[in-house]
N, C-alpha and C positions, 0 to 999 in steps of 0.2 A: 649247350654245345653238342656238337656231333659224337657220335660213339664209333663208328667205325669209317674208314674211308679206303680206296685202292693207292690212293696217292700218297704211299708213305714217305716218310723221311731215310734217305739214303744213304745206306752206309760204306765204309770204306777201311780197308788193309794202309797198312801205314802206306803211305807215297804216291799210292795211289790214285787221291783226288787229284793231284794237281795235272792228270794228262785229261781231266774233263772241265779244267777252269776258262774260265773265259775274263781277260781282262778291258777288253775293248769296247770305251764307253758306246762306239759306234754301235758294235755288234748287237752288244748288251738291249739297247733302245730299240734293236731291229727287230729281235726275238721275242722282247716285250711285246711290241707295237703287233707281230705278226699273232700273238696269242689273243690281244683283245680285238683281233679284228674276226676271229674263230668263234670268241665268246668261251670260248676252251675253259673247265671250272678248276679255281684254285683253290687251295689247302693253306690256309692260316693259321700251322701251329703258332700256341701261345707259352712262354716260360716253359719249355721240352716241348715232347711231343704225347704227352696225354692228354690235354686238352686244345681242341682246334675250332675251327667253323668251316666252313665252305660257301668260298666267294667268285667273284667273277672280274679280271680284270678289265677296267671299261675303256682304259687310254692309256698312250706312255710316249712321252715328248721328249725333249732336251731338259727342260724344266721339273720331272719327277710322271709320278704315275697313278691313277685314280684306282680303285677297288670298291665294289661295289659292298655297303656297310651289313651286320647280320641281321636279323630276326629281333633279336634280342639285345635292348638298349644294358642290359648288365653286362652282356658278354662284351658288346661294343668297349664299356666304360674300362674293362679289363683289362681291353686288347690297347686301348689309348694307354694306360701305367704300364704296362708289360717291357718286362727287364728285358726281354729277346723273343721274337718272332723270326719264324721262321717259313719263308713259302715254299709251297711246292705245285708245279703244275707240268703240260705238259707242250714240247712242241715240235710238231712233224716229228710224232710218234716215240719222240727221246725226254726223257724227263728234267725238267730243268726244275732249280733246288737256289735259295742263295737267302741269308740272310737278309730278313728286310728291316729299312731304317727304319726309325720311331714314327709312326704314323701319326694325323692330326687330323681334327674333322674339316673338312671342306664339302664343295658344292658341285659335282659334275652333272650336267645337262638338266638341270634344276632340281636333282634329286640327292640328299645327304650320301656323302661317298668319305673315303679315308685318300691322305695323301699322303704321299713322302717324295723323299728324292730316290731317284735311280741307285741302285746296289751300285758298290763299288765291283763287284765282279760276282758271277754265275757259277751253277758249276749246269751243264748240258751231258747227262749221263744216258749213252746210247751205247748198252753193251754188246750189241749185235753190230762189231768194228765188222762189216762186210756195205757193199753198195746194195742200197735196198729199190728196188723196182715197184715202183706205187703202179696198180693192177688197174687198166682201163674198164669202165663201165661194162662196156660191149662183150669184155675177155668171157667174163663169168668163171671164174678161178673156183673152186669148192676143195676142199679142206674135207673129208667123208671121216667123222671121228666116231667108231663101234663103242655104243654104249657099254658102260665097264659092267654093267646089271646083267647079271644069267637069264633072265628075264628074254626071251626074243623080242628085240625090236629093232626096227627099222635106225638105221646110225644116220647120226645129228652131220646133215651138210650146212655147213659153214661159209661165209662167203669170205674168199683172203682178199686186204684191202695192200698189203705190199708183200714182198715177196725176196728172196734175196739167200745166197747161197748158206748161210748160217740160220736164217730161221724162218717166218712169217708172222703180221699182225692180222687177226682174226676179229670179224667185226660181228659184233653176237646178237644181233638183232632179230634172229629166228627162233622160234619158240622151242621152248622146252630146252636151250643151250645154255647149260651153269656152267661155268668154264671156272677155277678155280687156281687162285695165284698159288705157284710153288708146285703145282699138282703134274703127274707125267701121262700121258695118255700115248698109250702106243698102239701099232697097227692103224697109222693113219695112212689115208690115201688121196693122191691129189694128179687129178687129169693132166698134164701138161700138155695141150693138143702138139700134133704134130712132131712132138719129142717121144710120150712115153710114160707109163704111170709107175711115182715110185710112191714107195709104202715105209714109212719113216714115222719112230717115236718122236712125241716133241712134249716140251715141259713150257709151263704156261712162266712166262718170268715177271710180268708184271701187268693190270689190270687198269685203264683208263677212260676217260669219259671225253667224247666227243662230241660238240654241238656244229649242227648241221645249217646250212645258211636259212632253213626255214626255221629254226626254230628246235629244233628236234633233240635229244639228248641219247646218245648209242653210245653202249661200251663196247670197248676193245679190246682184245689180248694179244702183245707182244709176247710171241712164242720162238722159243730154241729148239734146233734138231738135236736130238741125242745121241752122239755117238754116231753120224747117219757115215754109214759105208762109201766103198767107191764108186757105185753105181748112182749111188744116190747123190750125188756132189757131180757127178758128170751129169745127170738129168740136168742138173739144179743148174750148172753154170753152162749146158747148149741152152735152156730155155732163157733162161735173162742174155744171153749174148742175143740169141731170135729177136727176142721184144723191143733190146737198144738197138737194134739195126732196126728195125720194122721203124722205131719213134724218130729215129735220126731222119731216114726212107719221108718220112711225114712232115717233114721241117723244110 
């Protein structure tokens, strides 16, 4: 079984979960359905969250939903007796979480897979409650984050994959970028053409894995502004006002 993963199990203040539940078989199936068409990777805790694997959901119908089975025919036979499983994966950058039913071996597109039936209900946990602006190819959005080492070096640009008055996701595909969950990196700087460059701390809040339609595997970091001033929140909300009129402009 796996030892470490970004895709933890999420926690919650009493009352709290239930303004990120979702009870709607519809919805539920859509969220599914839109994650294995990603190939987006999931977290299969077994009995807690000490021991997990990491799988891939491969389909999810009215009828329940396939996962692709582990490595390991032990772990497999564990996770078939296992008292409580629990998944976690992720989708359009919010992390979704829900107890899964008792899984059973089956057969998806001729290759050994698990099934079960659809969760009774989700939870979809996207703490950045702000509207987030997914950043067009063409834009070239950069994130300019000054290495924390005394050392002189050149600071690690970033490409932003959305963008949104509370934070950004940051996609780490450029070398030498270890981006680290929980961690605050301040004196960041981010071009906004035609608005205005503001310079804002941000803390990394959570760390995930994206698969690409070639094939590809890139992580990500959903990031928060810390405490960003009022300059910084007027940059932030004329630039996403620009963009949604530019995309509106384009429809």
């Amino acid at each position: 079984m796996s030892k470490r993963t970004s895709l933890t199990v999420e926690k919650f203040l009493d009352g709290e979960e239930s303004k990120y539940q979702i009870n709607s078989p519809k919805e539920i199936q859509l969220i599914l359905q839109a994650v294995a068409q990603k190939k987006s990777v999931a977290v299969l805790y077994i009995n807690g969250e000490e021991h997990f694997i990491k799988s891939i959901l491969l389909a999810a119908t009215t009828q329940g939903m396939w996962l692709d089975v582990g490595p390991s025919e032990e772990d497999n036979e564990t996770i078939l007796l296992a008292d409580s499983l629990t998944l976690v994966t992720m989708h359009q950058g919010a992390k979704v979480q829900f107890s899964c039913p008792p899984l059973e071996l089956a057969v998806y597109a001729s290759h050994p897979a698990f099934f079960c039936t659809l969760p009774a209900s989700m939870l979809r946990v996207q703490r950045r409650e702000y509207f987030r602006l997914p950043i067009p190819a063409d834009a070239h959005l950069q994130c300019v984050i000054p290495h924390k080492s005394e050392t002189p070096m050149k600071a690690a640009e970033v490409t932003i994959m959305d963008i949104s008055i509370g934070g950004i996701a940051l996609a780490c595909r450029e070398q030498g970028v270890q981006l680290a969950e929980g961690e605050i990196y301040p004196d960041c700087r981010i071009d906004l053409p035609g608005i205005g460059t503001l310079v804002a701390t941000i803390q990394v809040k959570n760390l995930f894995d994206v698969t690409t339609p070639n094939g590809q595997t890139t992580k990500h970091a959903g990031c928060e502004f810390v405490q960003p001033d009022g300059k910084t929140s007027m940059l932030l909300q004329m630039y996403v006002a620009k963009m949604q009129s530019k995309i509106s402009g384009l429809r």
